[in-house]
C-alpha positions in Angstrom: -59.3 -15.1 -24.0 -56.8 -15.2 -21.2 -56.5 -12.5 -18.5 -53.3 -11.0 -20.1 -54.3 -11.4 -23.5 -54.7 -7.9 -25.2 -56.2 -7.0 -28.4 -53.7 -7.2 -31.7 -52.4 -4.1 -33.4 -54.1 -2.4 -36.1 -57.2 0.0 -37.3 -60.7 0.7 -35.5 -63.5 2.6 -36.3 -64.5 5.6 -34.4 -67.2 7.1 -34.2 -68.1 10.9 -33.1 -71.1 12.8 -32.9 -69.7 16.4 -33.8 -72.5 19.3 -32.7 -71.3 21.4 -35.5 -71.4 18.9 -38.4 -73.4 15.4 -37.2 -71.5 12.7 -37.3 -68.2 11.6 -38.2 -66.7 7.9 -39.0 -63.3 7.9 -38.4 -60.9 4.8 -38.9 -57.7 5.4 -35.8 -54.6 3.7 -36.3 -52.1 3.1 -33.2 -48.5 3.1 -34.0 -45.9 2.5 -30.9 -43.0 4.8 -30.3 -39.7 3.6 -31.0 -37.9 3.2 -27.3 -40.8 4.6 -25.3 -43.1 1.6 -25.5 -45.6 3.3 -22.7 -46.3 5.8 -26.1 -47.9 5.5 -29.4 -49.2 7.9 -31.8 -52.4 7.6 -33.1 -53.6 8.4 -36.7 -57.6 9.3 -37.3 -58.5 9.5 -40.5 -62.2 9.7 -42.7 -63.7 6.4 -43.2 -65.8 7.7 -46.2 -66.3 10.9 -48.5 -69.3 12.1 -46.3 -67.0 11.9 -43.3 -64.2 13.5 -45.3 -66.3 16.3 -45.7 -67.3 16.7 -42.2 -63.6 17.3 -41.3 -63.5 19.6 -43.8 -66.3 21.4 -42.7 -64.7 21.1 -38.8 -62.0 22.9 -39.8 -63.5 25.8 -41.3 -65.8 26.7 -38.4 -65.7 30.0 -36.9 -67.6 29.6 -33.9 -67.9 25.5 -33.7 -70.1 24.3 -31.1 -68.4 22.4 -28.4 -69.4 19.4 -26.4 -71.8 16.3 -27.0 -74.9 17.4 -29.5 -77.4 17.9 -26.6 -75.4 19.9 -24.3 -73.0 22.3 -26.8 -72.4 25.4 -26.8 -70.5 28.1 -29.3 -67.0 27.8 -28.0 -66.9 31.8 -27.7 -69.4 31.2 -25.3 -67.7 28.8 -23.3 -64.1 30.9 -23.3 -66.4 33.8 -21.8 -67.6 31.3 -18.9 -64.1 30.1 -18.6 -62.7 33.7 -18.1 -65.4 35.0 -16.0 -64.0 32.0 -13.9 -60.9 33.0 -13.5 -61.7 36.1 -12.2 -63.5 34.9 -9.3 -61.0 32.7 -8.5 -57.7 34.7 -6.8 -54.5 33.7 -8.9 -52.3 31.7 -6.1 -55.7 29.1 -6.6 -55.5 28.8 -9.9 -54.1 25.4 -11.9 -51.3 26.8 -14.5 -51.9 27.6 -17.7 -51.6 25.2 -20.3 -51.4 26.1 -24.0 -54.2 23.9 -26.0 -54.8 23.2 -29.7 -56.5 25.6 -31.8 -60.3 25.3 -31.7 -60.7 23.5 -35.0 -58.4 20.8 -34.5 -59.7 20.0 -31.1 -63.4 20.6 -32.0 -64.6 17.1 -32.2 -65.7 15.3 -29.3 -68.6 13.1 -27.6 -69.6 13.2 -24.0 -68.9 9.9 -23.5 -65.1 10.7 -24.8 -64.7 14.0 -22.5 -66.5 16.5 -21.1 -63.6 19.6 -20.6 -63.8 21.5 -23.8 -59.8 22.0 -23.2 -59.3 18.1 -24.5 -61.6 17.9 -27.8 
């Protein structure tokens, strides 16, 4: 394979071990952006029923664990650390605020994907 050479459009297999649910095979799907060809939207969906059912499961949590299996915690728990934070930090020091997805749709995630709870 030459330097430059990148790997052809099309679907891959992902894998994520969810806290809350075990594992969950997902097949992603990159699709460019018409005339912003730095962007592309990508598409994960269930590989299989048991997978499918996972998700489901995801999205009903209440209290979904958050993080990679051996270091999760309840995400109530972790918005308490995160705003007992803040208040020992003085507002001018603060990064802005930045609205996130709803806990269920950002709920799955691996530590070798990300370790901030704001981006799963």
């Amino acid at each position: 394979m030459a330097e430059r050479d990148i790997a052809p459009p099309g679907s891959r297999i992902k894998v994520v071990r969810h806290a809350s649910v075990g594992e969950i095979r997902l097949t992603s799907t990159s699709m460019l952006v018409s005339g912003a060809p730095e962007t592309r939207v990508v598409v994960y969906t269930p590989c299989d029923e048991e997978s499918r059912d996972h998700v489901r499961r995801v999205r009903t949590l209440h209290d979904p664990l958050i993080g990679c299996p051996p270091h999760a915690k309840p995400l109530s728990v972790m918005r308490a650390e995160q705003a007992a934070a803040k208040e020992t930090v003085p507002a001018a020091a603060r990064a802005p605020e930045v609205e996130t997805a709803p806990a269920a749709e950002r709920a799955a995630g691996s530590c070798a994907e990300s370790s901030d709870p704001a981006s799963l």
